[in-house]
Structures are given as structure tokens and as C-alpha cells.
C-alpha positions in Angstrom: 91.1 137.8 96.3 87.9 135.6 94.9 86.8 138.8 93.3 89.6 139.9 92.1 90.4 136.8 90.2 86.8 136.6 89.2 87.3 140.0 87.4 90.7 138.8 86.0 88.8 135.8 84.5 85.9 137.2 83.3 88.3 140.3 81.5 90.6 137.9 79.8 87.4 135.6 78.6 85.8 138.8 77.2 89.1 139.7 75.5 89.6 136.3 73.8 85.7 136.0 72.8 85.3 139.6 71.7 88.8 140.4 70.1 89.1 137.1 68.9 86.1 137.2 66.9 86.9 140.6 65.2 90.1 138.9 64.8 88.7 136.3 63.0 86.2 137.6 60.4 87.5 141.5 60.5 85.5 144.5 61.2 86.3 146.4 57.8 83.2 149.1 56.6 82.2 146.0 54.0 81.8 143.4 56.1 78.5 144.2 57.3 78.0 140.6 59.2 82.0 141.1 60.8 80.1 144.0 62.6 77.3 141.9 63.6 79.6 138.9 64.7 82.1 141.2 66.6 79.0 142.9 68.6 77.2 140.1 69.7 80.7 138.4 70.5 81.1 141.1 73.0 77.2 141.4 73.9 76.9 137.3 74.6 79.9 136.9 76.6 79.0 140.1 79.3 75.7 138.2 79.6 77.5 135.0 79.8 79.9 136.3 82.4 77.1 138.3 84.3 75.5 134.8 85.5 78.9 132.8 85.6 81.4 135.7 88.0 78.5 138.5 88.8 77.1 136.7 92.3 81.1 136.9 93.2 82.5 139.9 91.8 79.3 142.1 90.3 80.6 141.2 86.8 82.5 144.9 86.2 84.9 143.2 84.0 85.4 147.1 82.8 87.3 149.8 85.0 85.2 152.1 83.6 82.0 150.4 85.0 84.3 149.7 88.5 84.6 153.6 88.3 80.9 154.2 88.2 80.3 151.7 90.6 82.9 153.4 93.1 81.1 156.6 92.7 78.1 155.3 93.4 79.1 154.0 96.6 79.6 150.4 95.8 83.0 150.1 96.0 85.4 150.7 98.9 88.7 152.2 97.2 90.8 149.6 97.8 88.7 147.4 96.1 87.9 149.9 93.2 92.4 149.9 93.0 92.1 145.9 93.3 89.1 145.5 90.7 91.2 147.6 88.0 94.6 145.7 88.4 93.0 142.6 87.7 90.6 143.6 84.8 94.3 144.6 83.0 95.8 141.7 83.9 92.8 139.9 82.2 93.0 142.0 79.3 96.9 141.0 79.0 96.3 137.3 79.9 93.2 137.1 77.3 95.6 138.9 74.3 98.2 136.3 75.5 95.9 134.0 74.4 94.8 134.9 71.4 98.7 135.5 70.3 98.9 131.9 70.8 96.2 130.3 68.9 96.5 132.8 66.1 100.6 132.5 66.1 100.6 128.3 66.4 97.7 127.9 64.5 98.7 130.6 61.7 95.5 131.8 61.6 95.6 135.8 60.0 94.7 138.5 62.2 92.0 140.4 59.9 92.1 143.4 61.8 96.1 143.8 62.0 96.4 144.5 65.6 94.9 141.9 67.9 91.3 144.0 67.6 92.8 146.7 68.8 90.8 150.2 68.9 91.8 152.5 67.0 91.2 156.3 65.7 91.0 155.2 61.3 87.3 155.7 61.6 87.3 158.8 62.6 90.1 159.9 60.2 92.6 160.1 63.0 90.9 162.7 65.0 91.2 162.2 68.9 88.8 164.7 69.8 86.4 162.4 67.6 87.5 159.6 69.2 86.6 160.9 72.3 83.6 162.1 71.9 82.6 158.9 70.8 84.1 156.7 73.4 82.3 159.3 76.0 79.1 159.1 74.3 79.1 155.0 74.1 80.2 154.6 77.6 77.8 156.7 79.1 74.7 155.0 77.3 76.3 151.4 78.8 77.5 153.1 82.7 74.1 154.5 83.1 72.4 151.4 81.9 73.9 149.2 84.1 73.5 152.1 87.4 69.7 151.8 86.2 69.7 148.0 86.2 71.7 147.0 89.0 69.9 150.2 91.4 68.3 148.7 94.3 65.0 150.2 93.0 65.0 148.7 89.7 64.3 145.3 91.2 65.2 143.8 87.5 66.2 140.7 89.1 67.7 138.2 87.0 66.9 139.9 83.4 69.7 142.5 84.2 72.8 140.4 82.8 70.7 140.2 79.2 69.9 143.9 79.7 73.5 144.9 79.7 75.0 142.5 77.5 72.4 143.7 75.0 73.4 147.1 75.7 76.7 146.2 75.1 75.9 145.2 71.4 74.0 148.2 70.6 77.1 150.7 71.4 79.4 148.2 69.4 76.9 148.7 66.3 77.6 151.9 66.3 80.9 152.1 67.2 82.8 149.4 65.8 83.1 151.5 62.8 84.2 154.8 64.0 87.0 153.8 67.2 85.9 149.8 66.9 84.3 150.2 70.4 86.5 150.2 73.8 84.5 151.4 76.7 86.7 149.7 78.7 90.3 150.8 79.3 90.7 146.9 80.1 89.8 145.6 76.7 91.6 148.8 75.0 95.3 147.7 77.4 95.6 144.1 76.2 95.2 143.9 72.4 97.2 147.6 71.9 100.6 145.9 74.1 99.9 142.8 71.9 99.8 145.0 68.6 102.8 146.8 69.5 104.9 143.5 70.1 104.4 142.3 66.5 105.2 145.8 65.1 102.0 147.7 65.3 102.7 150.5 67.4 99.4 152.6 66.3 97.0 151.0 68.9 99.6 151.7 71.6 100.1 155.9 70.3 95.8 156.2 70.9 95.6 154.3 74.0 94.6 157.2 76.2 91.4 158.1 74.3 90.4 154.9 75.4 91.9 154.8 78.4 90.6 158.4 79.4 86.7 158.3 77.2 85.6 155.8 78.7 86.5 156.4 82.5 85.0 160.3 81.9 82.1 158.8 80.5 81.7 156.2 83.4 82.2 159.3 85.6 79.1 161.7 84.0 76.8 158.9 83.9 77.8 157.8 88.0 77.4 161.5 88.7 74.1 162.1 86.4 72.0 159.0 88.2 73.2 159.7 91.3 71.3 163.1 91.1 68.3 161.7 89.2 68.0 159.0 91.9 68.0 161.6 95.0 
């Protein structure tokens, strides 16, 4: 239960950091520095969490990573079920939040839906979305499989390697699906969106439910056969 409510924890403090942010100072196509802000938001807190919940849960704060992990052998299946309930819980605890401090405090959400993901920079297209979601989670899955192998031997430098990683995917695609990777961080912010009327988030959940766990899946699969 320790590493389950580590992973609870560590998803709801990477929804209120992250979201929050892009909440804060918006992730439009103009505001070049919302980008930056929003992507190291994400970035700093993985790192941040890595050292703080990794030695008790591994850090997955991501079903999609949890997945990889699983396929890799790391997780048993009940804890794989156990890790994944508790990173949505997080997720809806962490948009909880956030509902509070921007709803008592006034404070306007600049990207209209809790920084939600969403399909508007890909013109709608799901396919699109996808594709992206796949592409951007299997850079981030494989990185961490190559960090965290037992052969690496990357030591402490692996939290900064993946939270870095993190903020390289989220340059690129904050501005086409606003960057989910994580079926956890998508859950959250889309139920929240939906409860003040915004139902969009909710309607395109699967692509970033299902893109990210397929592209966990090709990069567990991938290194396991490059590592034979």
C-alpha cells in the first residue's frame, strides 16, 4: 500500500505542478515561453518526484511507464492493476486541487479545460493524435527502460535523464495534442473539464488513454529484444 500511495502522490503532485502551470500562463501557438514554462513544469517535477517517491515506488507516476515496466518483468500483475488505480486517483485528486485554487482564488484557466489534452492541434484528427501520442511515448518508455536497465548502471543521474526527456517530448507536443503520455495525467483534467461544461477533453480521452499505453507497449517489446 506504501507504493501505491506513493504513486497516488507523486500523480496528483505532477498533475497540479504540470497542469497548473499550463493553466496558468496558457499554451496558445503565441506564447512561445507558455510552452517553455509548461514543459519544464512537467520535466522538473518527474525529476523532483524520481528522488522524493522513486526508492519506494520506482517513480512510474504514468500507467503507460507501469505498462512497460510490467512487460519488462518488473512488475507482478497485481501490482501493475494496483500501480494504475492509484496514478488515476492521483490524477483526480491533483485536478481536485487545482479546481480549488483556481475556483476560490478566481484565477482564469488560460487553457479552458484544466490543461486538458486535446486533438485542436492536429485539426481534430485522431489518427494524428495518435500517431503523435505513440511517437512521444515511445521516445520517453524507451528512455527510461534504457536508464533504469540493470546494465545501464546510470546510477543517480537517471531521474534528471527522464525528467529531461520528459521536456523534450512536451516541446514538441504541447502544440499538436498538448502532450499526455500518460493516460493518468490525460483522466484527471478531461473529468474536471467536463464538470465545468467542457465536454471536448472527455470525447478524445481514448487517444490518450490508448497512444500512449501502445506506445509504452512497442518500446517494452523493442528493448526487450535489443537487450537479449
Amino acid at each position: 500500500m506504501k507504493k501505491y500511495l506513493a504513486e497516488c502522490i507523486g500523480t496528483a503532485v505532477l498533475v497540479v505542478l504540470g497542469c497548473g502551470t499550463a493553466m496558468l500562463v496558457g499554451c496558445d501557438a503565441a506564447n512561445g515561453s507558455g510552452y517553455l514554462l509548461t514543459a519544464l513544469a512537467f520535466g522538473l517535477t518527474i525529476v523532483g518526484m524520481a528522488y522524493c517517491v522513486g526508492n519506494i515506488s520506482g517513480c512510474h507516476i504514468n500507467p503507460a511507464v507501469s505498462l512497460g515496466v510490467f512487460m519488462r518483468g518488473g512488475l507482478s500483475l497485481n501490482d501493475f492493476i494496483g500501480y494504475v488505480i492509484s496514478q488515476v486517483l492521483g490524477s483526480i485528486i491533483g485536478s481536485g486541487i487545482l479546481a480549488i485554487i483556481f475556483g476560490v482564488g478566481g484565477v482564469t484557466d488560460k487553457t479552458g479545460g484544466f490543461g486538458a489534452n486535446g486533438l485542436a492541434g492536429v485539426n481534430g484528427n485522431p489518427l494524428a493524435g495518435l500517431c503523435v501520442e505513440i511517437v512521444l511515448t515511445f521516445v520517453f518508455v524507451f528512455t527510461i527502460l534504457g536508464v533504469t536497465s540493470d546494465k545501464a548502471g546510470h546510477g543517480s543521474f537517471g531521474g534528471l535523464i527522464i525528467g529531461f526527456t520528459l521536456v523534450l517530448v512536451h516541446i514538441l507536443g504541447i502544440g499538436l495534442t498538448g502532450t499526455s503520455v500518460n493516460p493518468a495525467r490525460s483522466f484527471g483534467p478531461a473529468l474536471f473539464a467536463a464538470f465545468t461544461g467542457n465536454s471536448a477533453p472527455l470525447a478524445s480521452l481514448w487517444v490518450f488513454i490508448v497512444g500512449p499505453l501502445a506506445g509504452a507497449a512497442i518500446a517494452a517489446l523493442l528493448y526487450n529484444y535489443l537487450e537479449e
